[in-house]
N, C-alpha and C positions, 0 to 999 in steps of 0.2 A: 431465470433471473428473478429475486424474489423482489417484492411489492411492499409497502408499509405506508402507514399513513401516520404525518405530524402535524402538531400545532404551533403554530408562533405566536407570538404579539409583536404589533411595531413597535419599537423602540421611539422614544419620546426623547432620550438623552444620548446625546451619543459624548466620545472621549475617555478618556483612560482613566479618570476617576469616578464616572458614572459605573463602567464598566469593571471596574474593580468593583463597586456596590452591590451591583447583579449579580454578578459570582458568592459575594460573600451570602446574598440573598437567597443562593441555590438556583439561577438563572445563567446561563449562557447568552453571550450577545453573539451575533451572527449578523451574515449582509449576504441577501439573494439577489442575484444578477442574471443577467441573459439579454441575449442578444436583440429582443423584440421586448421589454422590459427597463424599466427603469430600474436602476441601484434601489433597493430598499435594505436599511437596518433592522434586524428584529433580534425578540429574543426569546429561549427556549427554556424550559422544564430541565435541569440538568440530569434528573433522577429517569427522564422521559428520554433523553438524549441518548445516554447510558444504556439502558434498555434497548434502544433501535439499534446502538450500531452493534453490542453485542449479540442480538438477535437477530440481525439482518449484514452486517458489513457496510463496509464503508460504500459497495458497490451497488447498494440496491435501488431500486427505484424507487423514490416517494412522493404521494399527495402531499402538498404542504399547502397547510392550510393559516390566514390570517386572515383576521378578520374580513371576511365576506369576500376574500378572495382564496382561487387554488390554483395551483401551477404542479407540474408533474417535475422534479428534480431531480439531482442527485448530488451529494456529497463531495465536492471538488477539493477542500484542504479542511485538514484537522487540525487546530496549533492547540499542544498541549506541553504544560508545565514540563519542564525538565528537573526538579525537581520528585513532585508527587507524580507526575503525569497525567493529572487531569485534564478531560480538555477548558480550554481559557474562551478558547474562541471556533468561530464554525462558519466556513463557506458553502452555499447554495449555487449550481446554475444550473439555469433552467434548460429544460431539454425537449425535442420530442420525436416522436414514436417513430418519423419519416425522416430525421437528418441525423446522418452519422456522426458518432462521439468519439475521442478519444480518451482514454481511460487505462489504467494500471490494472494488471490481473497475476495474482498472485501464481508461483508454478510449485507445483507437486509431483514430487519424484515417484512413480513408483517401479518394483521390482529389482530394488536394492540388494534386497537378501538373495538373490537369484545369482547375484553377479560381486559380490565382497565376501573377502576372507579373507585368513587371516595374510595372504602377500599382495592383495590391492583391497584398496577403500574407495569410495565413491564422495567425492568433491563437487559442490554443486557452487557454482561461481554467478550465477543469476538467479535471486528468490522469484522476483516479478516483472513483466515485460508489459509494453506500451501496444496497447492494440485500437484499431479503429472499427468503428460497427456500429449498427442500430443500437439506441440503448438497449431494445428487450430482447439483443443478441448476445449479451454480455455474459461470457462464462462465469462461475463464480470462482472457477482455476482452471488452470491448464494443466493434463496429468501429462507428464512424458516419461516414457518409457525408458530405463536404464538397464534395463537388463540384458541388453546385446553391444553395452561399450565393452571395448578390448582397450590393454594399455596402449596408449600412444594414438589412439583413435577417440577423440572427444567428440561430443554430441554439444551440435551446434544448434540457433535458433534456424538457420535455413533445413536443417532435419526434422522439423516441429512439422505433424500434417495438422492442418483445421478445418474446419469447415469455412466452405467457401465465400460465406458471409462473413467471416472475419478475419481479418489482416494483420500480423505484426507489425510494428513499424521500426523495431530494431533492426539494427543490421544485422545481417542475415551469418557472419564468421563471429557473430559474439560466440563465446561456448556458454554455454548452460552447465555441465556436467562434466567430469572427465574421471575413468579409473587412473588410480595412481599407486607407485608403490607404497605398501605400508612402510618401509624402513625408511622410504626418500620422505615422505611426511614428518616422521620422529627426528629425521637430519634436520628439516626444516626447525623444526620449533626448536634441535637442542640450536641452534644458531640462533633464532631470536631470542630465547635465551641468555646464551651469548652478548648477544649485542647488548641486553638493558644490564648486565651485567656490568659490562663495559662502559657506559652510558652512568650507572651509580658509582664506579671504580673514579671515573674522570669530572664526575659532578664533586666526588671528594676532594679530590686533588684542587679542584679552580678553586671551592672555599679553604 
């Protein structure tokens, strides 16, 4: 699990017009919480923000530092514009080293090409699963292996191995994965298809 270090400042204003000011200012407002911790508002470097998570993920561990204090955290929610999709705002909670977290870990297929052609394709129905651990047990993915599905045989979360320090907390018949026919795929879409087809056909009609 990778490691980084940030800076805050307290915020002094808080509310949605303060808060629009700071963004326009090239600031992030933010609020660190935890459980042995009071609520604080602060706010961040947006150009510094940017950098961390693309150079570290959302899942890393970080010093964060404000003024004359530091806490070890990590990144609990991102809201960002639906628009541009910058981020607007940034959640903090504090964490440590001896009490288990729960936390989202991105999954990673591989050995695709092993097992797709051109009569089945490989369908992946869960990108990220919910797992519980020490924070500095935290994978940065989970790779699972698809190259021994068969059609009609789907790769589920309770076929995931892990280390035994870490726990999924899905349930266990979610599928991850499934080979499928490539024609039954092409039936699928010409039918949605279909439908919005249908859907514009009958939006005509009501106007």
């Amino acid at each position: 699990m990778l490691k980084s270090d940030a800076h805050a400042n307290v915020r002094n204003q808080i509310g949605s017009n303060a808060c629009h000011r700071m963004r326009m200012e090239g600031r992030i407002p933010g609020v660190v919480y935890g459980h042995d911790i009071e609520n604080s508002v602060v706010e961040l470097d947006k150009r510094d923000l940017d950098t961390l998570i693309k150079s570290y993920g959302s899942n890393a561990l970080i010093d964060l530092h404000t003024e004359g204090s530091q806490n070890l955290v990590m990144i609990k929610e991102v809201q960002r514009d639906i628009v541009s999709n910058h981020i607007i705002h940034i959640d903090f909670q504090k964490i440590s080293y001896d009490t288990p977290i729960h936390t989202m870990v991105p999954i990673r297929l591989v050995g695709k090409g092993k097992v797709e052609s051109s009569e089945g394709v490989v369908q992946q129905q869960i990108s990220q699963v919910e797992v519980e651990c020490l924070p500095q047990n935290i994978p940065d993915s989970i790779d699972v292996d698809v190259s021994i599905l068969k059609l009609g045989n789907p790769l589920k979360i309770a076929d995931v191995e892990l280390a035994q320090e870490i726990s999924i907390m899905n349930n266990g018949e979610d599928v991850i994965a499934a080979l499928i026919k490539a024609d039954k795929k092409m039936e699928e879409s010409e039918v949605e298809q279909l439908d919005i087809a249908a859907e514009v056909l009958f939006g005509e009609k009501e106007e």
